[in-house]
C-alpha positions, -999 to +999 in steps of 0.1 A: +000+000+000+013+036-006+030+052+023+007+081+028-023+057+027-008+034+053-002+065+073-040+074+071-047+043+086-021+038+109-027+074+124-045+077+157-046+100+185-021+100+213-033+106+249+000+104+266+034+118+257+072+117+269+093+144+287+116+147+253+114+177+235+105+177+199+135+189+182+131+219+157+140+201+122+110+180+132+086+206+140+092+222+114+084+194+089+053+189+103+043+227+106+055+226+068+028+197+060+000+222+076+014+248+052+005+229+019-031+222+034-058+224+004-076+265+010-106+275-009-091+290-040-056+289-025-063+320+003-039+301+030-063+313+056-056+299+085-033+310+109-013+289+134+003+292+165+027+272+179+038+274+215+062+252+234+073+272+260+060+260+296+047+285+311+025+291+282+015+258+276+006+256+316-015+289+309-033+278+280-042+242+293-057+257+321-078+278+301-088+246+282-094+228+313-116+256+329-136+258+290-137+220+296-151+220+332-127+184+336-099+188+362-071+172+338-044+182+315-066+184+281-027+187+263-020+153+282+016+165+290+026+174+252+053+197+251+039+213+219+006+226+213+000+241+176-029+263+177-047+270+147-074+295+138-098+302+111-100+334+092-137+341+097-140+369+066-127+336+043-154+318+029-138+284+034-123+296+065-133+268+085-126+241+065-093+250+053-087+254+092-096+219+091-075+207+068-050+220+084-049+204+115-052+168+094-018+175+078-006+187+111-015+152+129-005+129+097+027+143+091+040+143+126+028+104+121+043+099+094+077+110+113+074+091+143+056+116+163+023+112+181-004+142+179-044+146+189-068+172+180-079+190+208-111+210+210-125+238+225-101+265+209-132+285+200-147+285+235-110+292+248-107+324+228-137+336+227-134+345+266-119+377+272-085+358+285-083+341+252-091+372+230-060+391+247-034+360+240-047+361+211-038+401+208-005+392+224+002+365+195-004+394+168-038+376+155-068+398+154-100+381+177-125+401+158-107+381+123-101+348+136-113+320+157-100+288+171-106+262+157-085+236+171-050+225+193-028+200+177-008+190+203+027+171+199+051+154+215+068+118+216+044+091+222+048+076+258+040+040+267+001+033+260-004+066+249-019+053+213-047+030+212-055+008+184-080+015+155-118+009+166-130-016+137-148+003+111-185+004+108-201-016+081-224+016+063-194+043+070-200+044+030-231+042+013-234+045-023-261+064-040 
């Protein structure tokens, strides 16, 4: 089978990461890959974010957490978070968004790293907390919206889980 379609199906969300750092060349592959995400009519929309600094991450997963109303680590320990956000004036803004964060999570699969999408980045920056990081980053809250967290890191022990068998009318023909 070809490699990227073994990575599609090999990929799966990773709950549970090492201490070790992801190292730049790496990171920069896979924030490449989100780069050459299809846009509606080639606009490059979206916008991302990437933060690995701890203090940050600790501030922005507990802005998560308290959107999330769960008293865990909704990163799960990853040392990276890429953070990306939709151009709401762009037609396609939400999809391309979208697509996006799939290249983001099959690329760093497809180089040995583990990845998960995590949610509530709208609800995160739509509170007046988020809208002023979001100021801080240099991304207008009035332009953009979160869409979603791709957070990164080395998988630890157990962190993956394997593939739920897929369901027998995923595809229906017409």
């Amino acid at each position: 089978m070809n490699e990227t379609l073994t990575d599609i199906r090999e990929r799966r969300s990773c709950r549970k990461y090492t201490d070790e750092p992801v190292n730049r060349q790496d990171l920069e592959k896979v924030l490449e890959a989100g780069t050459f995400a299809p846009t509606g009519h080639g606009t490059q929309s979206p916008r991302m974010v990437v933060v690995t600094d701890k203090d940050q991450m600790k501030e922005l997963s507990a802005l998560n957490e308290r959107v999330w109303g769960k008293p865990v680590d909704p990163f799960y320990g990853a040392p990276v978070a890429v953070f990306v956000m939709a151009d709401k004036e762009a037609p396609t803004g939400m999809q391309d968004a979208c697509l996006v964060m799939g290249n983001l999570m099959l690329a760093a699969h497809a180089i040995g790293l583990g990845s998960c999408w995590i949610n509530r980045g709208k609800e995160m920056f739509e509170l007046p907390e988020g809208c002023a990081i979001m100021e801080r980053w240099g991304i207008d809250p009035t332009r953009y919206v979160g869409l979603g967290i791709c957070i990164l890191g080395h998988p630890a022990e157990g962190g993956i889980s394997h593939a739920k068998p897929r369901k027998n009318d995923y595809i229906l023909y017409a």
